[in-house]
C-alpha positions in Angstrom: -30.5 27.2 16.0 -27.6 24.5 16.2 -24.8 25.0 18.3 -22.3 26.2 15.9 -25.0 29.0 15.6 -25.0 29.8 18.9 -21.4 29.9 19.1 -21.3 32.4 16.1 -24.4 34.4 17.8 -22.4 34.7 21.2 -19.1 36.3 19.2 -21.9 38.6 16.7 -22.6 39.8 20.2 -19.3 40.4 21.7 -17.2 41.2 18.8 -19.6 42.8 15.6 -16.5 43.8 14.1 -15.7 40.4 12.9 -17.1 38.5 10.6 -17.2 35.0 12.1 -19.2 33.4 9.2 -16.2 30.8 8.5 -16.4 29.9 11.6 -19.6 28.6 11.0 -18.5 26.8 8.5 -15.5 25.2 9.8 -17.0 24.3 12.8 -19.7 22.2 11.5 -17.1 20.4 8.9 -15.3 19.5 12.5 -17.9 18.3 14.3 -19.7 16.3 11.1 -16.4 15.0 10.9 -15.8 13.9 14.5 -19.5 12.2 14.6 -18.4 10.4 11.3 -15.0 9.1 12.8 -17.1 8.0 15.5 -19.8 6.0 13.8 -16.9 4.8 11.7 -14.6 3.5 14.4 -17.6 1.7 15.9 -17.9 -0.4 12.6 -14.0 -1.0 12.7 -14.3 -2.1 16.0 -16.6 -5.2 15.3 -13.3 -6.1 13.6 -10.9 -5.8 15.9 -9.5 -2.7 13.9 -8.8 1.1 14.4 -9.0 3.7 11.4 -5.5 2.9 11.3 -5.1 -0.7 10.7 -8.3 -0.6 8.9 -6.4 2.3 6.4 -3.5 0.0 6.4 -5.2 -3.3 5.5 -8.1 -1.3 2.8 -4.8 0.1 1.2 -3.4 -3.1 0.9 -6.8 -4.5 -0.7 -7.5 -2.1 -3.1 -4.1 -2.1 -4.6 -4.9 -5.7 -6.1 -3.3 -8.7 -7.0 -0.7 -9.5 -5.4 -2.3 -7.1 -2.5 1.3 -5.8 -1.4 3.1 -2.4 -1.4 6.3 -0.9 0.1 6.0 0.5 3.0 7.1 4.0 1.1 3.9 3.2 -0.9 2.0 2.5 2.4 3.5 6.2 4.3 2.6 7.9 1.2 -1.0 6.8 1.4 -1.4 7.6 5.0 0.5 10.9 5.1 2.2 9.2 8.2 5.6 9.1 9.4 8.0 6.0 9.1 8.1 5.7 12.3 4.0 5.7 13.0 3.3 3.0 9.5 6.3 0.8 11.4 4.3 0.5 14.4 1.2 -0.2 12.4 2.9 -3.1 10.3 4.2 -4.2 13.4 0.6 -4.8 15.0 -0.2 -6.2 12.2 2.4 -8.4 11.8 1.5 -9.5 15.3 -2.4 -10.2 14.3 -1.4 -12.5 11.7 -2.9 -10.1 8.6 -0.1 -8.8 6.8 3.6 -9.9 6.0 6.9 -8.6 5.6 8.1 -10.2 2.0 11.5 -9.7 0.7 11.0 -7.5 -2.9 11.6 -9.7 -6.0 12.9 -6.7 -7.6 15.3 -5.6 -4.6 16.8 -7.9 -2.5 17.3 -5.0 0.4 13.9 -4.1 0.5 10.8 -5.6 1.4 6.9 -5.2 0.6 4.0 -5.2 3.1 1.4 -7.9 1.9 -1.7 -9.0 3.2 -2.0 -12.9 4.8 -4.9 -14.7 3.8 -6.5 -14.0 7.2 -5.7 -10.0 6.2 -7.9 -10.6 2.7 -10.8 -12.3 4.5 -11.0 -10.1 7.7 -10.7 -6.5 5.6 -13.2 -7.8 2.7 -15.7 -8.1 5.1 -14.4 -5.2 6.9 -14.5 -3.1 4.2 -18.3 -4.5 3.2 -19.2 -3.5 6.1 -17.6 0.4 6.6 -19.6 0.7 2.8 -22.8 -0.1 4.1 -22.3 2.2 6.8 -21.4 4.8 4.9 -24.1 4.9 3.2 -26.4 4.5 6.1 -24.3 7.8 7.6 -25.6 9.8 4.1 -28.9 8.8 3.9 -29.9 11.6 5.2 -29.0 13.6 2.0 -31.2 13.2 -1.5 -28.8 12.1 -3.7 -28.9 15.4 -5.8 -27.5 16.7 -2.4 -24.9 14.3 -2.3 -23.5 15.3 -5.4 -23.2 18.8 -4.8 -22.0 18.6 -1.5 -19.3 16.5 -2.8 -18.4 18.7 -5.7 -18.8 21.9 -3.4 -16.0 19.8 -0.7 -13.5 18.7 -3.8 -13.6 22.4 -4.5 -12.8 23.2 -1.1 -10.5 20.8 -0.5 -8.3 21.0 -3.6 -7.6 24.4 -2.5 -5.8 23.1 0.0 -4.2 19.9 -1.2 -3.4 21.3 -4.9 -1.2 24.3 -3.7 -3.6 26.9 -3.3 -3.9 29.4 -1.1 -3.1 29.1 2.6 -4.5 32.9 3.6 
């Protein structure tokens, strides 16, 4: 018995009416996900970085050559306010691994791009979270690994692909 269960055994107990199964459910997605934030953040960390400048920098690396996006592209990624991915480009403007460029395109805009220092620091970064990732799954066979990841990009497109919010 885990202690999601005995949270769901104490409200069986006190309220039999409901059916608390989801809570079950929900509450063991939140706390897997806090412990994997966690373990995460500590492998940021090593870096100097945050999950947020480590989102901001990874986005920038993955986009490839020339490694640089608007910061419209940048918000859109993150699902953050223009005011919150400022902030970020700010501190990382500060830290020497990204740049405010003027666009080619438009003169009146800009683009976010990494600095050489950015590239090195977030390809190792990155090695590194990958390695870790995979250490945080081992734990699963890799049949498991597969259907728990179909089983969550079920679950989660309900939610990010307009379905149902009841």
């Amino acid at each position: 018995m885990d202690h999601v269960d005995k949270i769901t055994a104490q409200w069986n107990s006190e309220r039999p009416d409901l059916d608390v199964a989801p809570m079950g459910l929900i509450g063991r997605l939140k706390r897997l996900s806090l412990h994997l934030t966690r373990e995460m953040e500590e492998s940021w960390s090593q870096y100097g970085l945050n999950s947020a400048s480590f989102d901001v920098l990874a986005t920038l690396r993955r986009s490839g050559i020339p490694y640089a996006l608007s910061p419209s592209d940048l918000i859109a990624s993150a699902m953050v306010t223009s005011g919150t991915m400022t902030n970020r480009i700010d501190q990382l403007v500060k830290a020497g691994l990204v740049e405010r460029k003027q666009s080619e395109e438009d003169k009146r805009s800009f683009l976010i791009s990494l600095t050489d220092k950015g590239f090195e620091l977030i390809d190792r970064a990155v090695a590194d979270h990958v390695s870790n990732q995979h250490r945080l799954v081992s734990g699963l066979s890799d049949q498991e690994k597969q259907e728990l990841d179909i089983l969550l990009k079920g679950f989660l497109e309900t939610f990010e692909a307009g379905g149902s919010k009841s």
